[in-house]
Every structure is written in structure tokens, then in C-alpha cells.
N, C-alpha and C positions, 0 to 999 in steps of 0.2 A: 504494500500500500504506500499511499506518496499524505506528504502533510498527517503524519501521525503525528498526535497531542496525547497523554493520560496523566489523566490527575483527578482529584478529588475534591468535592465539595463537603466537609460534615462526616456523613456516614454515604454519600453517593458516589460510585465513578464516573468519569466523564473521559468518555473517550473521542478524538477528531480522526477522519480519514479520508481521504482522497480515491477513489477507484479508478483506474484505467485497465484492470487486467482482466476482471470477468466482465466481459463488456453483452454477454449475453443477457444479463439482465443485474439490476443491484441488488437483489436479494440475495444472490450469491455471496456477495460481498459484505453485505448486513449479518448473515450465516454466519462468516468467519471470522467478523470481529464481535459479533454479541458470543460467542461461542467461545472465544478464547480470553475475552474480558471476563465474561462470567468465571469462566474455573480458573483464572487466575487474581479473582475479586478477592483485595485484602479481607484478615476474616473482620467478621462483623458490617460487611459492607450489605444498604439495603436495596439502592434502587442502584441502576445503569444507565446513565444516558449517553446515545452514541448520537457524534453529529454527523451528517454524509457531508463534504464536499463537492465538486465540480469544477475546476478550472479556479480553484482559491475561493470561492463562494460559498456559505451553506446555503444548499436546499430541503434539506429535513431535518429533522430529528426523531427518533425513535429511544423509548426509555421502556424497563419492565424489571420489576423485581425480579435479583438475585436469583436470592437461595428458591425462588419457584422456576425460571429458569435453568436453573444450573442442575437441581432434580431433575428436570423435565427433559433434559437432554442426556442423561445416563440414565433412566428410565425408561424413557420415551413410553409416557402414561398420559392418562388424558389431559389434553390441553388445554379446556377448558378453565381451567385454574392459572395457566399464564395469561391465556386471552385476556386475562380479567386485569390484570395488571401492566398490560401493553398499555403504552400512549405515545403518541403522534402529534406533529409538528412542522411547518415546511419553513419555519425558522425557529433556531432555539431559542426556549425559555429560560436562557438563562445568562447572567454576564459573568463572560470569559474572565473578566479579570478579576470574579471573587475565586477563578480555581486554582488552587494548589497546584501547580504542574511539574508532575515527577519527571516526564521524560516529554523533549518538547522537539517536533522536527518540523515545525509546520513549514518551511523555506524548502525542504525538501521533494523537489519534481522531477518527473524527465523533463531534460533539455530539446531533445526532436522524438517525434512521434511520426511514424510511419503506416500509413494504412494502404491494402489493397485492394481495391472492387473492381469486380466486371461490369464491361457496357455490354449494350446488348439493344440496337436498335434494331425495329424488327418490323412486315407487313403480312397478313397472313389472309389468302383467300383472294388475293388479287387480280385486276382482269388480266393480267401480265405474268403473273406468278402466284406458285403456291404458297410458296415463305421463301422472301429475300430478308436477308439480315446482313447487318455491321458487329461484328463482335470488336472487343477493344477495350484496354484495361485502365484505368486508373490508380494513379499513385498519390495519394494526401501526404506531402510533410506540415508539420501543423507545431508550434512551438508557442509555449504559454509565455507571456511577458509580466504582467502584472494582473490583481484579482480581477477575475471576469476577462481577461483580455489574451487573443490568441493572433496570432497569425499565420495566415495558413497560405498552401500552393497544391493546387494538383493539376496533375500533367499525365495527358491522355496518349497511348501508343494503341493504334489500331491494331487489331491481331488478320482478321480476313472482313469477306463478303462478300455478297453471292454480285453477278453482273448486274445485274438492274440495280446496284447501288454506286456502278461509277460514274464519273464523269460523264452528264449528258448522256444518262440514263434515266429510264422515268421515277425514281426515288434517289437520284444522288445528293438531295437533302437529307436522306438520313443517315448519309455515308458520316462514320465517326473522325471527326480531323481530329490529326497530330498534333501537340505543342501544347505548350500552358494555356491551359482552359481557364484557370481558376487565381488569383495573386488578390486577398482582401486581408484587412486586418478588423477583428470580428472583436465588441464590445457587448457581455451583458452584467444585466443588475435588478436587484430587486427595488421597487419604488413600493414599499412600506409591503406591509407581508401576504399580499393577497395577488400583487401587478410585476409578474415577469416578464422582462425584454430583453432583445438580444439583435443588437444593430450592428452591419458590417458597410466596409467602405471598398471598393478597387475593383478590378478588373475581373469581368465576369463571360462565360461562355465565348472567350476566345479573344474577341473584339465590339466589345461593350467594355465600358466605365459605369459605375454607378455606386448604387447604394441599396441595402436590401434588408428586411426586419424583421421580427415574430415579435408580437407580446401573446401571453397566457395569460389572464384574467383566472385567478379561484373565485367563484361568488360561493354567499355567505352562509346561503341556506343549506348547503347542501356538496356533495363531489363535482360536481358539475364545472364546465368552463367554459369561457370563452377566446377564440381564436383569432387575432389579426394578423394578416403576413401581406406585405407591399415588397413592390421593386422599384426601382426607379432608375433606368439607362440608359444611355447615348449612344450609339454606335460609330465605333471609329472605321468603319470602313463600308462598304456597299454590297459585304454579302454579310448578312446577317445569319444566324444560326438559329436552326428551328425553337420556338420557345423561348427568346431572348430578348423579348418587348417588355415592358413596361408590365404590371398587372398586380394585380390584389384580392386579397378576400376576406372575409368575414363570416365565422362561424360559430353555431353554439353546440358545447357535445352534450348531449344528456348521457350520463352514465347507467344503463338500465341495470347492468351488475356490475364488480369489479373489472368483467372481462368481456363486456358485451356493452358496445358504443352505438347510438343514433348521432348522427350531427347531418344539422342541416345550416346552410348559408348562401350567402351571395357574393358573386364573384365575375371582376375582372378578368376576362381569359388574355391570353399573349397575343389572340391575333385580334383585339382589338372588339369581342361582343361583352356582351353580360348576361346575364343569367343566373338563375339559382341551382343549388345541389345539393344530394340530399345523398348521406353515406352511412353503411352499417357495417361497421366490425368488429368479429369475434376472432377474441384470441384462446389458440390451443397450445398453452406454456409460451415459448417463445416463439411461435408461429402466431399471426395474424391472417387473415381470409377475411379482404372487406367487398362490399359490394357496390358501386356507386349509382347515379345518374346525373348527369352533367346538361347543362341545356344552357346554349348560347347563341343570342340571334333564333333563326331557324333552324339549327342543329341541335339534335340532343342525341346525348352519347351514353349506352349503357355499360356494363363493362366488370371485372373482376379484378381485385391487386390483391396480390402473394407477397406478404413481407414476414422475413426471414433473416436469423444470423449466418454470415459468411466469414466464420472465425472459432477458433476454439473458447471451449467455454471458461476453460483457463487459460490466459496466454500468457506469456512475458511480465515480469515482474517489472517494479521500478526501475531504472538503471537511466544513465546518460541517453541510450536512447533505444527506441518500446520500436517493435515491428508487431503488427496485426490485420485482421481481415476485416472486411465491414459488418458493421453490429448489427446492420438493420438495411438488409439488399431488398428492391421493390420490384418487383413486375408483375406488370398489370398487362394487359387485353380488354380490347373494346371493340363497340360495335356501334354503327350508326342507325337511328332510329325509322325507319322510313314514314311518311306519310302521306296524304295526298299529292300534296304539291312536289312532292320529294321522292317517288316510286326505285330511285335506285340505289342501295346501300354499297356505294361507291368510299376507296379509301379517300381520306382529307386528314392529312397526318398533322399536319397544320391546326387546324379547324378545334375550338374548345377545348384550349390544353390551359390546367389549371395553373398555377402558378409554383413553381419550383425551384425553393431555395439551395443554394450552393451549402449553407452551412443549415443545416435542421438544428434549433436548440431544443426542441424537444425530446431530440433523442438521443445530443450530444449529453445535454444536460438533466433531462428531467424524466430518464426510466422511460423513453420512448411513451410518456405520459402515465406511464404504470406507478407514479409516484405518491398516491392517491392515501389514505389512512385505511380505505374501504380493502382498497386492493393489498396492501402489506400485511396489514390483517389475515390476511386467508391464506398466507404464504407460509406459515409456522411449519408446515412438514419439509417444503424445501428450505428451510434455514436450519431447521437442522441436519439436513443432507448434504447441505454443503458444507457444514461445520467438519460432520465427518471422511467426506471426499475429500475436503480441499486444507480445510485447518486442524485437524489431529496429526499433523504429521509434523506440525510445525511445534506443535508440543515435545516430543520425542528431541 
């Protein structure tokens, strides 16, 4: 772990940690620091408080007595007895500098971060073709500088693709180009504890300038939130990149259970309509299967997205510098709506493409939004699966 902090308050621990290794999901990582704080909890210690970091920032905190935990995890007897002692937090309640700090690394990060994902532009059922595709990989080097603030680069190497994606062929827009796609330096922050945003500056999809954002809204009643994500860019040259205009949107998620999402909103597409959409995702562990509908102008687009980890669930520890795969790989397929006026469900690769950030905070930062009290909560059997998978061995 990177920015470790422990010490004490009274009779409570207080533990701080940073994750970048189990980038599958943070419970993994909540596992093996409540897991090995508990059984090395000085005696007479009552409660735990662990705070999560992100890029120098806290975004939760999770607390839960001891000695009910610390049973509960060499027992593993009913859990209904920790449940009841759990509490949640997406900033701590507490100030750091009434705590006693036994052993303090918080300055402690990797220095470059290396990520790798596949591209994968694709047309499927075309009057031309069966399936042309651009395959082509990505590389993120991404270095933290100060709390909240990173800077990052990724640089795209095409691997193949089929003919109908080359030059003045009829898809050689979704042919994958070579070269730095990506050069921003990316700022977030909490504006009081309810309003997360995450705004970045520089050069986007090859040859655009601009600037691009997310906030998460918590409202008050309830798990629920609200989503805003804008772009804003100039293009330095006269071939533009598909999806590379300007666009925005606005969303609300309602959380029907920790792992089953409706959101609907309204939204700016890139080639210039608006429309609203309407999405529904269930997650199966770390697998997501949503379902959309997209309607812009006279198009509306139905369609499926598959997101999924592309990395081990452990990977690389702290060090000078971290190689990994991408936490959260997306591919979706869709389909055009026909209608009267509309009788041919023709490709428009173009046509009501939502709006797609180069840097996601929500799932750089905030548990691909599984950061939830509702959703932690229900995770008690894999926190202690990964205690024993991943941190008993660190005991030894």
C-alpha cells in the first residue's frame, strides 16, 4: 500500500492507505488492511477506523469494532454481529491531528504508473462487411504530483485491421492512429462532503486542446447521485477524430440495490444532437452488463456494454514504478432504431456517441462508483477472502 499512516486515538486505531494494487475493486484492499489492523490491534483496542485514499485525497472511511471483527475473521461465524458495528463515511470523522501517529509514510507513492489496454474499434453486420475492426493498444504513464493532482500521457500503437479500415476505405474513420493520443494534467477535490470533481487540462484525442470534467453529486436522502461530465475543445488541425467535439451530460443514478443501477439523463452527443438516455446496470462481482438507449436528433440507439477488469487482481506492489492492466475495459455494441421515416438500420459510427472522458474519476477514484455504505456493507464475505488470499501471508 502507498501513504500508510497508524496510530491511535484513546482506545481506537486509525489506520490511512492509498491503493493502486488491487485495482479490481477496493474491497480487496479494505480486506487486507481491516484484517491485519484488527489482529495486530494493541490489546484493549475498541473501534478501527480505516481511511481509503486516492491520489493523496480521502474518499471514505470505514470503522467497526475490534474484538467483533477480529472473532469474526478466525471464526468466520455469523456476521450479523459485525454488520452491526460497521460504519461508513466518504470523509473522515475525525481530525488527523488529534492522532497519535506511530508509524507515518503518508509522502510515500509510486513515482510513474504504467497501465495497459486494448482498443478495439469495431462495425458489425455491415453492407460492406461482416466485422471490420482496428485493434491497437494503449499505454497510460500517469504520475501523481500533489493531493488530487496527476499527470498523465497515453500513446496508442495500432496492432492490425481488416481492409475496409484503411485509407479511403469506407470506415477508415475508425482506423486506430499512432502517436500520443492523450498529454492532460488532471485536478480533483472534494467541495464540502457531499460535491466530487475532477477537472483536467491539455491535449486530447490526438489533435484537440481543451479541457474536460466529472463532478458526482451524493444527495442527502438516500445512495443515490448525480452525474455531470462536459468537454470543451478546439481542434488543431482539419481531420478531427471520431468523438472528439465538444459534449456533455447530465445524469441521475437511482440505486435500486447495491448492484443494480437505473440512470437516466440528458445529453450532448459529439456530433452535435441532444437527446435523452436512459441506462440499466447490473453488476456480477466485478463484471458489469448494462443496457442503454440513446436518442439524438432523429436517431436513437439501442445497444449493450460489457465492463470488465483487464489486470490481475493483485498486481505490483508500491515501488518507484507500478506496471498494470486496465481496471475497468468497456465494450459495448449497438444498434440503430428504425422507424418510419428511417426504414434502414444502416451503420452511423458517428451518429449519438455519448460523451467520453480520457480520464474517468469515477473509477480512477471512487470504486468505479461501488463506493457506496449500501454497497460495502454486503461485501463482509469478500473482505475476509481477501484478508486470507492476499494478507495472511504478510503476517508470517
Amino acid at each position: 500500500m502507498e501513504r500508510v499512516r497508524v496510530g491511535t486515538i484513546g482506545t481506537d486505531l486509525v489506520v490511512e492507505y492509498e491503493n493502486q494494487r488491487y485495482l479490481h475493486n477496493e474491497v480487496d484492499a479494505l480486506g487486507v488492511v481491516l484484517g491485519l489492523a484488527a489482529e495486530h490491534a494493541p490489546a484493549g483496542s475498541q473501534r478501527l477506523h480505516v481511511i481509503t485514499r486516492k491520489a493523496g485525497l480521502v474518499v471514505f472511511e470505514t470503522s467497526v469494532s475490534v474484538p467483533s471483527y477480529r472473532a469474526w475473521l478466525r471464526d468466520a461465524g455469523e456476521s450479523a454481529a459485525v454488520q452491526a458495528t460497521l460504519g461508513f463515511g466518504r470523509l473522515p470523522g475525525y481530525d488527523a491531528a488529534n492522532v497519535q501517529w506511530a508509524y507515518d509514510n503518508a509522502q510515500s507513492a509510486t513515482r510513474l504508473r504504467v497501465r495497459l489496454s486494448p482498443l478495439l474499434s469495431y462495425t458489425v453486420g455491415a453492407e460492406v462487411g461482416l466485422f471490420d475492426y482496428s485493434l491497437g493498444l494503449q499505454a497510460r504513464a500517469s504520475a501523481p504530483l500533489w493531493a488530487g493532482a496527476e499527470l498523465y500521457a497515453d500513446v496508442v500503437q495500432r496492432i492490425d485491421n481488416t481492409i475496409n479500415m484503411e485509407p479511403d476505405r469506407p470506415f477508415a474513420n475508425l482506423r486506430l492512429r499512432n502517436g500520443l493520443q492523450t498529454l492532460a494534467l488532471q485536478q480533483s477535490f472534494w467541495w464540502g462532503p457531499r460535491f466530487f470533481a475532477s477537472v483536467g487540462a491539455g491535449l486530447y484525442q490526438y489533435n484537440t486542446v481543451g479541457a474536460e470534467g466529472e463532478a458526482t453529486v451524493f444527495v442527502p436522502w438516500n445512495a443515490d447521485s448525480v452525474h455531470l461530465r462536459g468537454r470543451v475543445v478546439h481542434h488543431t488541425d482539419s481531420n478531427p477524430v471520431l468523438g472528439a467535439d465538444n459534449a456533455g451530460s447530465a445524469s441521475y443514478r437511482w440505486r435500486m440495490t447495491p448492484t443494480t443501477w437505473v440512470e437516466g439523463g440528458l445529453n450532448s452527443y459529439t456530433d452535435g444532437s441532444k437527446g435523452p438516455s436512459l441506462a440499466v446496470t447490473r453488476w456480477f462481482g466485478d463484471t458489469a452488463l448494462q443496457m442503454f438507449a440513446r436518442k439524438g436528433g432523429g436517431n436513437t440507439f439501442v445497444g449493450l456494454e460489457l465492463s470488465l477488469p483487464l489486470t490481475p487482481r493483485q498486481g505490483i506492489g508500491a515501488g518507484l514504478a507500478q506496471l498494470s492492466g486496465n481496471p475497468r475495459y468497456v465494450l459495448p455494441v449497438r444498434t440503430l432504431l428504425t422507424s418510419a421515416t428511417d426504414k434502414a438500420n444502416s451503420q452511423r459510427p458517428g451518429a449519438v456517441r455519448p460523451i467520453d472522458l480520457s480520464y474517468k474519476s469515477e473509477v480512477e477514484l471512487l470504486n468505479s462508483g461501488r463506493d457506496t455504505p449500501d454497497y460495502i456493507s454486503t461485501q463482509l464475505p469478500r473482505l475476509r477472502e481477501s484478508f486470507y488470499q492476499f494478507g495472511l501471508a504478510l503476517m508470517q
